[in-house]
N, C-alpha and C positions, 0 to 999 in steps of 0.2 A: 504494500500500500504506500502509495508516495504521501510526502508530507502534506500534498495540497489537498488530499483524499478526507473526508468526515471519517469520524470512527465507524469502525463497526458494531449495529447493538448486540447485544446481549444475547441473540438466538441466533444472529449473524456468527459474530466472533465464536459461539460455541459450535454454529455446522462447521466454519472453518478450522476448526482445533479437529472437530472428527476427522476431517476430509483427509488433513494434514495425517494425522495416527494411523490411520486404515492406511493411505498412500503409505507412511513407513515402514508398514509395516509389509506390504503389497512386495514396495521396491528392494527390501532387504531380503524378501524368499526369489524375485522372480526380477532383479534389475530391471532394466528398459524395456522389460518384454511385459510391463505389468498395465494393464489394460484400464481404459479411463470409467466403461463401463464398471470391470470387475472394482474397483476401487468404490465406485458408486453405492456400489450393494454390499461390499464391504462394511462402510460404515452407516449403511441406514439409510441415505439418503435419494432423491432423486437425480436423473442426467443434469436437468437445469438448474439444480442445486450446487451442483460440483462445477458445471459452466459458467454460472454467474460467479464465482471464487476463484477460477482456473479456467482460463478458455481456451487452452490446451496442456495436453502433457508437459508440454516444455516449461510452461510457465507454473506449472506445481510442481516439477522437479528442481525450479529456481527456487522456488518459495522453501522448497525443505534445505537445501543448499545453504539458501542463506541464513536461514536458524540457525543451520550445525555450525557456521561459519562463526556466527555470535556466539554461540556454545564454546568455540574453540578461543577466540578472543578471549573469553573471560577465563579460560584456563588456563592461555599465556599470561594474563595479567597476574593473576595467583600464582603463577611460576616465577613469576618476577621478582616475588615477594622472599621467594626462598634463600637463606640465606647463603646456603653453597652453590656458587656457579653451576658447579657437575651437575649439581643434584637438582638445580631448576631446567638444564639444559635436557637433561635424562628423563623430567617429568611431563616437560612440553612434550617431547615425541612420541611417549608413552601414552601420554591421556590424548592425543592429536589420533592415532593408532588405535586405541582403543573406541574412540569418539566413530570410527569406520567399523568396528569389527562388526560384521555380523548384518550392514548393510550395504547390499549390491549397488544400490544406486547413489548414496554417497562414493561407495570408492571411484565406480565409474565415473563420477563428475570429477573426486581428485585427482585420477590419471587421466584427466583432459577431455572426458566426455563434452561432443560439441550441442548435446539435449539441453545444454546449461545456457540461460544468458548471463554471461559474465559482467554484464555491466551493470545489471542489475544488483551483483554481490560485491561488486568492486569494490567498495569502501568497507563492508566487513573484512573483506579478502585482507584489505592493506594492511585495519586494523591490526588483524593476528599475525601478517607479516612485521609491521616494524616494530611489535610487543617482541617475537621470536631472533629478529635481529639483533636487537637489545641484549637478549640474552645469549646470543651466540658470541658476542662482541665481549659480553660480559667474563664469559667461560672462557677464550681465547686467551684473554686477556689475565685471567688467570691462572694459565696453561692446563685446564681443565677438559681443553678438547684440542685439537690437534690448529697449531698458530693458521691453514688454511682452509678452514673451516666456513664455511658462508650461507646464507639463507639457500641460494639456489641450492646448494649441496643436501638441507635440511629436507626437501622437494624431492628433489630426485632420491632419498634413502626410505622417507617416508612411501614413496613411488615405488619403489623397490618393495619392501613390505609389504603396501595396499595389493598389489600383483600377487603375493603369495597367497593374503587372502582372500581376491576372487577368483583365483583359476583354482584354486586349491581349496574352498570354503566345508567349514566341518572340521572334523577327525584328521581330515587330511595335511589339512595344512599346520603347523606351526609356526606362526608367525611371530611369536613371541621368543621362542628358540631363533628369527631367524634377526630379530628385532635386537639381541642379546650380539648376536654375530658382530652386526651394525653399532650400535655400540661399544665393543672393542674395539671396532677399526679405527673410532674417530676419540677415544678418549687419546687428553695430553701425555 
């Protein structure tokens, strides 16, 4: 909802909570393959229900995008707080990683899914970027992770990870074994 948007009432804002819950829960068993209808009936609701909040897929795949993306903001911000570089550095990527597990359609969006409008999350995006750079700088700084260490790097390890858990989701994968690996490589 942009800022020039009225709120939503009270039976508004509560279909959209549903739409949003059922869609997460849709997109984390079935990714991109999760159906606008099956989502519908999912949560209760009717097609023109789900239309009038989302007028296409894409744009309820942004809408959940950009929550997680405040979700992750406030977890880098709480990571900031910690008082050992390692230990805030290690907790970002951790709860960043965990904040994915188990949803198909969040990882998709992190390894660059184009279902996303990124312009629409931009500004949460940056937010948890220059909270994460903060602390990468932080931890560099004191040799807590390796002196060339940088956001882009943070990206592409987490990318790494997100990989293991959607080709590999379940039993299968370990991505907290592989998450362990990744941080060895890059501690100081």
């Amino acid at each position: 909802m942009s800022k020039t948007e009225r709120p939503l009432r009270a039976d508004a804002r509560r279909n959209r909570e549903r739409i949003l819950a059922a869609a997460g829960e849709l997109f984390a068993r079935h990714g991109h393959k999760a159906q606008m209808e099956d989502i519908a009936a999912h949560c209760g609701l009717g097609m023109g229900t789900l239309y009038r909040h989302f007028p296409n897929k894409r744009a309820l795949l942004t809408a959940m995008v950009g929550e997680r993306f405040r979700g992750t903001a406030e977890l880098a911000h709480a990571a900031e707080e910690m008082a050992d570089p390692g230990d805030a550095f290690e907790a970002v990527l951790r709860g960043y990683l965990e904040a994915a597990d188990g949803d198909a359609g969040f990882q998709l969006a992190l390894m660059g899914s184009s279902e996303v409008e990124w312009d629409s999350v931009r500004a949460d995006k940056a937010a948890f970027s220059a909270a994460v750079t903060r602390i990468i700088d932080r931890a560099v700084a004191a040799g807590r992770v390796r002196a060339d260490l940088t956001m882009a790097d943070f990206t592409m390890l987490a990318n790494g990870v997100i990989a293991t858990m959607y080709f590999k989701p379940g039993a299968h994968a370990d991505w907290r074994r592989h998450l362990e690996l990744v941080l060895a490589g890059v501690r100081g």
